[in-house]
N, C-alpha and C positions, 0 to 999 in steps of 0.2 A: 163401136162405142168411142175410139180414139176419134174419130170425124167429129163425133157432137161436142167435145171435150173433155169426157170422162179420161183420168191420169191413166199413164201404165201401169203405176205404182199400185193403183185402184185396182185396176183388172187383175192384178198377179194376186193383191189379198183377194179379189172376189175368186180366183182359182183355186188360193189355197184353205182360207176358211168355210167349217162345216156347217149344212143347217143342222139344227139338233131337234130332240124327241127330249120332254120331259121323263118320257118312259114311265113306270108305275109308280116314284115320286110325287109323279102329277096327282095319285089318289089320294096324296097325303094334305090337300090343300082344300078351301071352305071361301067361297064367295062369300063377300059381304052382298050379293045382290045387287047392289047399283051398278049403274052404268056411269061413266063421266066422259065429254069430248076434252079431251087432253091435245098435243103435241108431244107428241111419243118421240125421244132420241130415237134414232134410226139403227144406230151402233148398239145398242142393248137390244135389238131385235134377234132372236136367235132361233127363230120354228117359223114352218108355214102348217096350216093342216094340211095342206094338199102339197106336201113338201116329201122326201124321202131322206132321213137322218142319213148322217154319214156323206151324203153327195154336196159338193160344191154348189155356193148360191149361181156359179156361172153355169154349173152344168143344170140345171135347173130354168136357166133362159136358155141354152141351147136343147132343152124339153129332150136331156139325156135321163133327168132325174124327175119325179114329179108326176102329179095329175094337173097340169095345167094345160088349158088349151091353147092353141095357138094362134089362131084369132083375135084370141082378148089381150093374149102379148103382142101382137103386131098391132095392134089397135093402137095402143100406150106408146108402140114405137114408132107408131105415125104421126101422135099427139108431139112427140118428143122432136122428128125432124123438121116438125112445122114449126118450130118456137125456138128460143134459145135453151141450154142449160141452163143458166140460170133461173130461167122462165120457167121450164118445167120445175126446176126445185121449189121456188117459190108455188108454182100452181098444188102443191102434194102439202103443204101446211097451209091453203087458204080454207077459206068459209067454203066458195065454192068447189072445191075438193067435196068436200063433204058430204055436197047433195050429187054426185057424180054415181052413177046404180046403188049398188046398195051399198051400206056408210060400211066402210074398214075400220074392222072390231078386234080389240087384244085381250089377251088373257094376261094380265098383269101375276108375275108371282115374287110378293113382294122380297121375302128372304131372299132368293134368289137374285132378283133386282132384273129378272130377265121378262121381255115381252113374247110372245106368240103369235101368230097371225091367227084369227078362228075366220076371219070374212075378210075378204079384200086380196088374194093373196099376188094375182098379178100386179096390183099397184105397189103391196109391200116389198115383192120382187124386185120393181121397179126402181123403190127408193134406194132401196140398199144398192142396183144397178149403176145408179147416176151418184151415189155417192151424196146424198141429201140428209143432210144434219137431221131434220125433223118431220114428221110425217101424221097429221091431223088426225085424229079418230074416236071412235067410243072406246073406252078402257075398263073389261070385268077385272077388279082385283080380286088376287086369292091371297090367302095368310095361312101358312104351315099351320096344322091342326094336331096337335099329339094324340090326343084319343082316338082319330083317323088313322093313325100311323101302330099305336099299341092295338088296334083290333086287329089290321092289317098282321099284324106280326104272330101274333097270334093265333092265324089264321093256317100259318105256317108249318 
């Protein structure tokens, strides 16, 4: 990644920071149902579904961590040495991102302030990889629910 121009500085956070699991939190949370095409900060991105909590987003491109195919990661890394960096960044917030296979979709939780990946996860891999400020998509918000949280407990 130092060849295309991603920093060293980049790669040692993409070594040391975790992807995360909502864990059973995540039941304490209620869709509003819609969907919205946003530009998702890239840095409040914190889960893939197809991720393993606890492993590094680097290990996770070196497919130590993950259900991700490799394939669809080389695909993106082909996309990436035919262009510039900055090309590619700009290509991951355009229109045409968008219609690129199926649209990369988040789980917004808003207390939280954190994003999820539920569809897209090699491209979201990818932002967080190149270090890309912003990254295009459909956004499901959820919103903390307490009567989801006091059944829960009770349950107990």
């Amino acid at each position: 990644m130092l060849s295309t121009g991603v920093s060293r500085e980049h790669i040692l956070f993409l070594r040391q920071s975790k992807v995360k699991s909502l864990g059973e939190i995540g039941e304490f949370f209620q869709s509003n149902g819609t969907e919205e095409v946003e530009l998702v900060p890239v840095s409040k991105i914190k889960g893939l579904n197809r991720g393993t909590p606890g492993f590094s987003w680097l290990d996770h491109a070196e497919m130590i961590a993950g259900n991700l195919s490799p394939s669809s990661f080389q695909s993106f890394q082909q996309r990436l040495e035919e262009t510039s960096l900055e090309s590619f960044r700009e290509w991951l917030k355009s229109e045409s991102f968008l219609e690129t296979n199926d649209v990369v979709t988040f789980n917004y939780y808003a207390e939280c302030d954190e994003y999820y990946a539920y569809e897209g996860n090699h491209r979201t891999l990818w932002a967080k990889l190149v270090d890309a400020k912003y990254i295009k998509a459909k956004v499901n918000k959820y919103h903390y629910n307490s009567a989801k949280h006091s059944n829960y407990k009770k349950k107990l």
